[in-house]
C-alpha positions as a Markdown table, in Angstrom:
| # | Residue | x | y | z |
|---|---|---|---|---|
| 1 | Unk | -19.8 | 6.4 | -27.7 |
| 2 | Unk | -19.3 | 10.0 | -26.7 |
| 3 | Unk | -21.4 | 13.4 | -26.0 |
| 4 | Unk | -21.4 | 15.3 | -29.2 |
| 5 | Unk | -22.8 | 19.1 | -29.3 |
| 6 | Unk | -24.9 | 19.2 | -32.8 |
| 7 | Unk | -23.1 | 22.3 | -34.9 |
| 8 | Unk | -25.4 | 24.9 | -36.2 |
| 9 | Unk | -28.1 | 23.7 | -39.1 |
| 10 | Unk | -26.9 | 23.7 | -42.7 |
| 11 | Unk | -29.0 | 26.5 | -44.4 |
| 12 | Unk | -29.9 | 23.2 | -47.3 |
| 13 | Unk | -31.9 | 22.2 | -44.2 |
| 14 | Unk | -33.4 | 25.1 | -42.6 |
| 15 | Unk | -37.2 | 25.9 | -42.8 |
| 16 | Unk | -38.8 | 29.2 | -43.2 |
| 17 | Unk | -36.6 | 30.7 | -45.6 |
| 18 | Unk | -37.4 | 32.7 | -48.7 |
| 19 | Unk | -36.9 | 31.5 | -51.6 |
| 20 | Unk | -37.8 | 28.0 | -49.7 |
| 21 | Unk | -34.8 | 26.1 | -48.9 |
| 22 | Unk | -33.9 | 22.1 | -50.9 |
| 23 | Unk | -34.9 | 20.4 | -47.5 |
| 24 | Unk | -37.8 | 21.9 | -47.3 |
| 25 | Unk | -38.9 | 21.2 | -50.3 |
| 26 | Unk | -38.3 | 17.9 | -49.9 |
| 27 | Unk | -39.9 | 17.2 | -47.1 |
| 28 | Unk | -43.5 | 18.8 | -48.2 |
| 29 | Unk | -43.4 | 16.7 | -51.2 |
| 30 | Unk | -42.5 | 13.1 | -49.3 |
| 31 | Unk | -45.9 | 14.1 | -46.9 |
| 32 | Unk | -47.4 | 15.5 | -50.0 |
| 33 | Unk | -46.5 | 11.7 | -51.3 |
| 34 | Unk | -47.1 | 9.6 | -48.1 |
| 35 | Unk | -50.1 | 11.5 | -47.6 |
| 36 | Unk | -51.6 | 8.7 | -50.0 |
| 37 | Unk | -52.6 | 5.4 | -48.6 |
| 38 | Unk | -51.5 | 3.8 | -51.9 |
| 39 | Unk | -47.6 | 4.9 | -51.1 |
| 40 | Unk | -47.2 | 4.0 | -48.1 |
| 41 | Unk | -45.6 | 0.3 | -49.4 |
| 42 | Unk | -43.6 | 2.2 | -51.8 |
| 43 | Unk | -40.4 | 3.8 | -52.1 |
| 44 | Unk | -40.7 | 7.7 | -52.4 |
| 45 | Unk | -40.3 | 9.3 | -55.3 |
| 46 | Unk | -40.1 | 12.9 | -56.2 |
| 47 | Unk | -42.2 | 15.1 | -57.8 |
| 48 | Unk | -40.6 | 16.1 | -61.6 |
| 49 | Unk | -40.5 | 19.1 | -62.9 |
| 50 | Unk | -43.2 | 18.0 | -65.1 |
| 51 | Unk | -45.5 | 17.4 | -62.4 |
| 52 | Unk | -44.7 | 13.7 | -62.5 |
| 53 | Unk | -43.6 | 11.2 | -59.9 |
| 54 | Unk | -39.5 | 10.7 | -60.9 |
| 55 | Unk | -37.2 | 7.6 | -60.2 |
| 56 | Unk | -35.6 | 10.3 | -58.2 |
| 57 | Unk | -35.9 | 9.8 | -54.2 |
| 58 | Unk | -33.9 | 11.7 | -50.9 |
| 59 | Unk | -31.0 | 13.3 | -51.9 |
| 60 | Unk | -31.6 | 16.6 | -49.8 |
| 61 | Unk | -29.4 | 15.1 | -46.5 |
| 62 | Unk | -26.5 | 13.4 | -48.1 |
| 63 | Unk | -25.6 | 17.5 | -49.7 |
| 64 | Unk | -22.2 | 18.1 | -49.7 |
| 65 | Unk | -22.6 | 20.9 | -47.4 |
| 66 | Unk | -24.7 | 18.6 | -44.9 |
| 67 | Unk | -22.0 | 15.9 | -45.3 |
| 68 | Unk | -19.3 | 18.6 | -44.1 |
| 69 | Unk | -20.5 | 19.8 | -41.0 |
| 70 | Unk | -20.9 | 15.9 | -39.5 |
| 71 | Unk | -17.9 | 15.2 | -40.7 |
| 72 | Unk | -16.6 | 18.3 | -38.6 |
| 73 | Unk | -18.9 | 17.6 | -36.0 |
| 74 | Unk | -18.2 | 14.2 | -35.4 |
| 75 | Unk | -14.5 | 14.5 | -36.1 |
| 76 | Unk | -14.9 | 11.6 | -39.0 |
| 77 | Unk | -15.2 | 9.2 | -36.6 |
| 78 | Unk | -18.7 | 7.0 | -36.1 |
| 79 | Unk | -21.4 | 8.2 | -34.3 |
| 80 | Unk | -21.7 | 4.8 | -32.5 |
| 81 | Unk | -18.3 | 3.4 | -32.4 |
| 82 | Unk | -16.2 | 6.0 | -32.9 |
| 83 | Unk | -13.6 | 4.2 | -35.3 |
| 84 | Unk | -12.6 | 6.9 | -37.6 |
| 85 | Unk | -13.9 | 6.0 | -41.2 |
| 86 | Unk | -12.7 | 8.6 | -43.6 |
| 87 | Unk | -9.6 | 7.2 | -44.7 |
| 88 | Unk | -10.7 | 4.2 | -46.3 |
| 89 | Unk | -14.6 | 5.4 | -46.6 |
| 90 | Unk | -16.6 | 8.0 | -46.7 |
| 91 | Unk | -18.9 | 7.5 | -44.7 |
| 92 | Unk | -22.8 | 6.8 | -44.1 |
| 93 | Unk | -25.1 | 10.4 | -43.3 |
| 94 | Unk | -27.6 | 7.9 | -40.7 |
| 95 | Unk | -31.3 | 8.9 | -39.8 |
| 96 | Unk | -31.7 | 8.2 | -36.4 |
| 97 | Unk | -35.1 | 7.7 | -36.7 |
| 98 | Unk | -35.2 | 5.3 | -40.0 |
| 99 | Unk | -36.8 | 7.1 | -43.1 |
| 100 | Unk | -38.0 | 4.5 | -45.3 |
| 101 | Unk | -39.1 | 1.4 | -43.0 |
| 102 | Unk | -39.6 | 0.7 | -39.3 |
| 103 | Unk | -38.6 | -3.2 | -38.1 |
| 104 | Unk | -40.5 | -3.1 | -35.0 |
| 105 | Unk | -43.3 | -0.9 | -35.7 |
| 106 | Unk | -46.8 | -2.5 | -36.1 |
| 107 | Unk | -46.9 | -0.8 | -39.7 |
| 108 | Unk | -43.4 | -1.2 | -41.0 |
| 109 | Unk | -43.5 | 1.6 | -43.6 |
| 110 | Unk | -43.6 | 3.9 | -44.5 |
| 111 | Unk | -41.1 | 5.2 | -41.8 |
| 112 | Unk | -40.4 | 8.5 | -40.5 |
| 113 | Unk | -40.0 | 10.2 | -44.0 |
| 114 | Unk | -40.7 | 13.6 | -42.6 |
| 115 | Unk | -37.3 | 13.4 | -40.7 |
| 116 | Unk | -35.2 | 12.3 | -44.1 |
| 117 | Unk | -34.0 | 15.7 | -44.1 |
| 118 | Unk | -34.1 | 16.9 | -40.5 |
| 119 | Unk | -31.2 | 18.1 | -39.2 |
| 120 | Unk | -32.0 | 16.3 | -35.9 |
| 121 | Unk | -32.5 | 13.1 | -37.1 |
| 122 | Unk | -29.0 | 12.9 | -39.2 |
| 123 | Unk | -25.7 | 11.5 | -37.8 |
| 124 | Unk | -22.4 | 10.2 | -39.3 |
| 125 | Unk | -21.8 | 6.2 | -38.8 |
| 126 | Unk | -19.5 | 3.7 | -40.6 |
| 127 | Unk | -21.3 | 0.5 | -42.7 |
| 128 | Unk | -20.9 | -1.9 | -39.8 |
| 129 | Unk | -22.8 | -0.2 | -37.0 |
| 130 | Unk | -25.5 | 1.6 | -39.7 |
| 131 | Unk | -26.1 | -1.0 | -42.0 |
| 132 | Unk | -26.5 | -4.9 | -41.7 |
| 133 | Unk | -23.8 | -7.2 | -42.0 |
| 134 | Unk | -22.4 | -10.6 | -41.1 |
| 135 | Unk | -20.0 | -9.9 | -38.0 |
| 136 | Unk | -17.9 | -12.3 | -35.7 |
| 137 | Unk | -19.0 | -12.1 | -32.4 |
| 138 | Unk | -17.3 | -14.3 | -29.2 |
| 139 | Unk | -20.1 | -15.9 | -27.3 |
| 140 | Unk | -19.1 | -17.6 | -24.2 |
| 141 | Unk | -15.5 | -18.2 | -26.0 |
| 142 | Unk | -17.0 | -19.4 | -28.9 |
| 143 | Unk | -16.2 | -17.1 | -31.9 |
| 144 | Unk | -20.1 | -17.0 | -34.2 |
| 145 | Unk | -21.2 | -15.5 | -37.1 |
| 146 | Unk | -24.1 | -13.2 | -37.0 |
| 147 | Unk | -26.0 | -10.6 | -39.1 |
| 148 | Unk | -25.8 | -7.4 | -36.9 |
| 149 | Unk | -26.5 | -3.6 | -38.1 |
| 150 | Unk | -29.2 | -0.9 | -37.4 |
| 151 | Unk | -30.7 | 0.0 | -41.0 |
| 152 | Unk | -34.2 | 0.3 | -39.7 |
| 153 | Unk | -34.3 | -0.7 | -36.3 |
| 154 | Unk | -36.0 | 1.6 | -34.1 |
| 155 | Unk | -36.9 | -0.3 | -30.7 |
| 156 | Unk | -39.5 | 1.2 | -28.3 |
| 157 | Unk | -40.0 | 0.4 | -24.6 |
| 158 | Unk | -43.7 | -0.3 | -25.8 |
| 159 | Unk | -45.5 | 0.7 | -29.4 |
| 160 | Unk | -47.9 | 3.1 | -27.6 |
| 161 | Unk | -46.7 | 6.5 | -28.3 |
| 162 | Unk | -44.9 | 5.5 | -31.5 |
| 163 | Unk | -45.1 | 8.2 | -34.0 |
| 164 | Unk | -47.8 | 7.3 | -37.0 |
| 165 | Unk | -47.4 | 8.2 | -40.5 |
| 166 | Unk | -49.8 | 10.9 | -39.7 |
| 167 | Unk | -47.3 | 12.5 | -37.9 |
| 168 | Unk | -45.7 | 14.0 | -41.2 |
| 169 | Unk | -48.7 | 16.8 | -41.9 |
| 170 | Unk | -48.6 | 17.9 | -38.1 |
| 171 | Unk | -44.8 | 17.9 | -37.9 |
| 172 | Unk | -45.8 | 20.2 | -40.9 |
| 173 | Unk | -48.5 | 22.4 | -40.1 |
| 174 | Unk | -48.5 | 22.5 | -36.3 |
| 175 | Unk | -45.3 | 22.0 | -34.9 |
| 176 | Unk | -46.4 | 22.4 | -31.2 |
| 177 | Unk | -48.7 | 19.3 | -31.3 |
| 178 | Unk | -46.3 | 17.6 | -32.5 |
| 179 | Unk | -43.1 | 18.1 | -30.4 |
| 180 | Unk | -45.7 | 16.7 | -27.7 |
| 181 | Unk | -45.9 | 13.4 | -29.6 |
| 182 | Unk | -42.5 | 13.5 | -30.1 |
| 183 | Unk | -41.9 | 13.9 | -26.8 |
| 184 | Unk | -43.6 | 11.0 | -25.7 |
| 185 | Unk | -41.9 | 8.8 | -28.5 |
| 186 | Unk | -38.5 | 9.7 | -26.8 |
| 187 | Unk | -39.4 | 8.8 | -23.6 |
| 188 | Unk | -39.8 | 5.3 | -24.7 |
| 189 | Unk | -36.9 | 4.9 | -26.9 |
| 190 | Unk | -34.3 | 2.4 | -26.7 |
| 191 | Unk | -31.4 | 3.5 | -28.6 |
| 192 | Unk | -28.9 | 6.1 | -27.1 |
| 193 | Unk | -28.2 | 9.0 | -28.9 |
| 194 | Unk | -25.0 | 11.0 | -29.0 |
| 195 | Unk | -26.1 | 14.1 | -29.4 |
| 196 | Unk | -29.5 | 13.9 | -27.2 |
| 197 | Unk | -28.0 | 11.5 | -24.0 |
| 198 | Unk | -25.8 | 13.7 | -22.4 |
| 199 | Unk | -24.5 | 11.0 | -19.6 |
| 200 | Unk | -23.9 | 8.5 | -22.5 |
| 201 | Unk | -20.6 | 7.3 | -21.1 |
| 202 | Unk | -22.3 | 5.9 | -18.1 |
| 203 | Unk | -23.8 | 3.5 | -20.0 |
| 204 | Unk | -20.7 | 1.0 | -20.8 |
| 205 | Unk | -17.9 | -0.3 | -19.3 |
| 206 | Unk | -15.2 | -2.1 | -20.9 |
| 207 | Unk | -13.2 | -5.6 | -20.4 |
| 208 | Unk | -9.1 | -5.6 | -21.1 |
| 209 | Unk | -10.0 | -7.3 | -23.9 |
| 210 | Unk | -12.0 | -4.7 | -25.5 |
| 211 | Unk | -15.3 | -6.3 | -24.7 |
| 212 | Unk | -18.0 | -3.1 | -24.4 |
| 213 | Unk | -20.5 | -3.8 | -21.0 |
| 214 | Unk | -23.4 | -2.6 | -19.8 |
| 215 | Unk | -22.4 | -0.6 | -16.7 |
| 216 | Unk | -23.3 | -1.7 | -13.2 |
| 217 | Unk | -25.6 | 0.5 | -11.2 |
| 218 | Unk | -28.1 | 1.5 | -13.8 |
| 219 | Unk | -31.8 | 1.8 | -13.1 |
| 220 | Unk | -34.0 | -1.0 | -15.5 |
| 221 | Unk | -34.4 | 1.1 | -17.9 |
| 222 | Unk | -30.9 | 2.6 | -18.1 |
| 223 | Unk | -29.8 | -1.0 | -18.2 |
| 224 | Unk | -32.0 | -1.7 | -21.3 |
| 225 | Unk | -31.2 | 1.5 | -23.5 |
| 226 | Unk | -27.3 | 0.3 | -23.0 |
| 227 | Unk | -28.3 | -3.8 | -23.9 |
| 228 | Unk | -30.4 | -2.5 | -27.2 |
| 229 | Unk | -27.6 | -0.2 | -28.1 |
| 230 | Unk | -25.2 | -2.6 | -27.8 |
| 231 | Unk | -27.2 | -5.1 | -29.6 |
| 232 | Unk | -28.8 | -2.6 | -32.6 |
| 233 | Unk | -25.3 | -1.0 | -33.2 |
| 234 | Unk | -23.2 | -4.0 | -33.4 |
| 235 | Unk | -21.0 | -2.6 | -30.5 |
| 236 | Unk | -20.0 | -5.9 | -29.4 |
| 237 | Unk | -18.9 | -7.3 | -32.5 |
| 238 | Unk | -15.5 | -9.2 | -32.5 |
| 239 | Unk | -13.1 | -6.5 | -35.0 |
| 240 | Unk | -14.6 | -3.9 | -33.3 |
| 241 | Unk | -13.5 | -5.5 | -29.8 |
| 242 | Unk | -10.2 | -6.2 | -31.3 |
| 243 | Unk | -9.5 | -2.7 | -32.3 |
| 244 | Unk | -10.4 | -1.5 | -28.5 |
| 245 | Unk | -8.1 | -3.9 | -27.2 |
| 246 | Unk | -5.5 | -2.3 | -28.9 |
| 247 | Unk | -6.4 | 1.1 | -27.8 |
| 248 | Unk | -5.9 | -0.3 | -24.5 |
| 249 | Unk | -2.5 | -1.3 | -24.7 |
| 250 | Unk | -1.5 | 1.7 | -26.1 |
| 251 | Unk | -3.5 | 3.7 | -23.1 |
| 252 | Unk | -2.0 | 1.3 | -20.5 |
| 253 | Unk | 1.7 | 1.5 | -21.9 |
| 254 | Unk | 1.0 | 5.5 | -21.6 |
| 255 | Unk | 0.2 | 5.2 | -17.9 |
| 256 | Unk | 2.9 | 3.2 | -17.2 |
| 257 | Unk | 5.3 | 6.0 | -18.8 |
| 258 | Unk | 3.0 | 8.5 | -16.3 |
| 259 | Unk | 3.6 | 6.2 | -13.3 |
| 260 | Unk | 7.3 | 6.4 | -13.9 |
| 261 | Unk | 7.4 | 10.2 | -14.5 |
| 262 | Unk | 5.9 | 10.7 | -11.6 |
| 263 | Unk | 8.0 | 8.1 | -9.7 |
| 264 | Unk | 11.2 | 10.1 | -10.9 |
| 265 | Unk | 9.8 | 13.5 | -9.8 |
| 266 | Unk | 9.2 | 12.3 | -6.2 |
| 267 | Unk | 12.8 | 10.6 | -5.8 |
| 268 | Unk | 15.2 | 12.5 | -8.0 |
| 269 | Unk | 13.9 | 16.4 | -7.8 |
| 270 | Unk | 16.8 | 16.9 | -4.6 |
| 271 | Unk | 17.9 | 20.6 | -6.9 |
| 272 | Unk | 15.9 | 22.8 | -8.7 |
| 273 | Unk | 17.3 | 22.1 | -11.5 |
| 274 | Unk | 16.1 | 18.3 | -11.4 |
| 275 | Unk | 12.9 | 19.2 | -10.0 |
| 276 | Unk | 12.1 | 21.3 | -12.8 |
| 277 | Unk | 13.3 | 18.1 | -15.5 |
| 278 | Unk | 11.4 | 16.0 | -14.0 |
| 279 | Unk | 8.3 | 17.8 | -13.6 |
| 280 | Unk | 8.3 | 19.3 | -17.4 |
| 281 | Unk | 8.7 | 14.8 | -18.1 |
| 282 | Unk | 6.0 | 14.6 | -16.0 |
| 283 | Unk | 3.5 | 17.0 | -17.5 |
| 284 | Unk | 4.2 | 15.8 | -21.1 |
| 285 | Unk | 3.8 | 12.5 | -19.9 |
| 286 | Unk | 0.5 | 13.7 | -18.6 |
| 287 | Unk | -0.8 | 15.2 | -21.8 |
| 288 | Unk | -0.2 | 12.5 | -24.0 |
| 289 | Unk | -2.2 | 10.1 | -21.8 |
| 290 | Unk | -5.2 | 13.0 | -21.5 |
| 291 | Unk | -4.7 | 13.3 | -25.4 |
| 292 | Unk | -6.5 | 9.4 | -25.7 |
| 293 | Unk | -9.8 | 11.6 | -23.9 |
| 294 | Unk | -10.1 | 14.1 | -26.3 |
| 295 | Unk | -13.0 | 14.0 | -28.8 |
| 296 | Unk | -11.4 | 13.7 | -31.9 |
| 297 | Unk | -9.7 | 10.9 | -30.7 |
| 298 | Unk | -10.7 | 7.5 | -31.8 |
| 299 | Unk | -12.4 | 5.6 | -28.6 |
| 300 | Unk | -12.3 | 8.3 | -26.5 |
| 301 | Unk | -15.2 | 6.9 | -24.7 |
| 302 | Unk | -13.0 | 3.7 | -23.9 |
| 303 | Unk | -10.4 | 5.6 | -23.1 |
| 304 | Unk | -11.9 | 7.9 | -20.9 |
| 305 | Unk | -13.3 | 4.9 | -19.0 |
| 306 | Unk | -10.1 | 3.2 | -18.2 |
| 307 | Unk | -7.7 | 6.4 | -17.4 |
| 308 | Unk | -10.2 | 8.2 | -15.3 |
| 309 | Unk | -11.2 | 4.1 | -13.4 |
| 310 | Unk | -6.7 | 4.3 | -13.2 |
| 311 | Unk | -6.9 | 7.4 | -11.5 |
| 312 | Unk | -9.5 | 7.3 | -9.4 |
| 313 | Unk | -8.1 | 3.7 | -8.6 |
| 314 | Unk | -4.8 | 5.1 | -7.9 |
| 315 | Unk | -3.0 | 5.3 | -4.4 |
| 316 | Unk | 0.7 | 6.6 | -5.3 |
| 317 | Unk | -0.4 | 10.0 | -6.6 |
């Protein structure tokens, strides 16, 4: 899991304009809806064009338009895991904060409806770490089967400044009052986010094996954002592990190829001529290994971790 800057706010999304914009819309009717005691078990469902309650629920954040920009902005990779998706799926648009049900809230539902279509509150993620599944894991050597996924797990440090269903008219109608709730919720959550954490990398190490860690040195509750995360997203889970492995190997055969590049430039570069081969092997060499740390690169979070532990590791350089 990586740092990712949020692009600008599709205009679908945007509130204030004139004529009103599709999000919203959307959102005053789900607090128009959830406003009544007598939906808050249900599903939403939006207001017709009659006037009537339709079979018809969100549809405002999974826009083409919306879809485009996290595709852009998180390179089509997962929010969570960073495996890149879009090649054999297209992808799940994820609320942060769960829209129609919250697991560990006193009152599961309704959940944070007024966020459905917040550009905030929307991320791109892959079916394994968004929804729930049955996943290998290895547990002291022992390969298990589990049921692992996020769908609508939103853990708190402690249920006292949860936001209420209330929450929804007053993220409407006074938006002051409620960034101060909100900023109380966030201080007790449990889940890193990529674009709000911006020292998310800290938060994991990883084994040769592609085992993902909770990183030494954290405070308590550092250590416990980087255990739920773990947990909630799945991070641990045994194809996942599998895949880093492999990006391992390939990172480590890389820095073996720098090692000898810059072996070569510090024994053979006797003429200019050499000096000036070598060191153009050496600098492509170089780039291809920094290439694993870029952002659009799958697992750049692992690889950042183990080229930038090499180097600092290092004693020939």
């Amino acid at each position: 899991m990586i740092k990712v800057n949020r692009l600008d706010i599709p205009d679908i999304l945007k509130h204030g304009l004139n004529p009103v914009s599709n999000g919203e819309a959307e959102t005053k009717d789900a607090i128009i809806f959830f406003g009544d005691p007598i939906n808050h078990q249900s599903k939403y469902q939006k207001t017709g064009k009659r006037g009537g309650r339709t079979e018809g629920s969100y549809s405002v954040y999974s826009d083409i338009n919306v879809r485009k920009v996290l595709l852009r902005m998180f390179h089509g990779k997962c929010a969570y895991c960073e495996s890149k998706i879009t090649a054999i799926y297209n992808g799940d648009i994820e609320h942060f904060r769960p829209k129609g049900k919250i697991e560990e809230a006193n009152s599961k539902k309704p959940g944070y409806y007024w966020l459905a279509a917040d550009w905030e509150n929307l991320l791109f993620a892959c079916p394994f770490c968004n929804q729930t599944n049955t996943h290998e894991i290895l547990d002291g050597g022992i390969i298990k089967k589990t049921v692992l996924g996020k769908l609508n797990q939103f853990p708190l440090a402690s249920e006292r400044y949860r936001l209420k269903h209330t929450h929804g008219n007053i993220y409407l109608i006074d938006r002051a009052t409620y960034n101060q709730a909100f900023d109380r919720e966030e201080s007790e959550r449990l889940l890193l986010n990529p674009c709000k954490d911006d020292e998310i990398e800290k938060f994991f190490k990883y084994g040769d094996d592609g085992a993902i860690i909770v990183s030494d040195g954290l405070n308590p509750i550092e250590h416990k954002k980087s255990e739920s995360s773990i947990r909630v997203y799945a991070l641990h889970r045994l194809n996942l592990s599998q895949a880093r492995q492999e990006k391992i190997i390939q990172i480590k055969a890389q820095i073996r190829r720098v090692e000898q590049a810059i072996k070569n430039y510090n024994n053979y570069s006797d003429t200019e001529e050499k000096r000036t081969w070598f060191e153009g092997v050496m600098r492509e060499e170089m780039r291809i290994l920094k290439r694993f740390k870029s952002s659009d690169q799958e697992y750049a979070g692992l690889a950042r971790y183990i080229i930038d532990k090499y180097f600092n590791d290092a004693d020939f350089i």
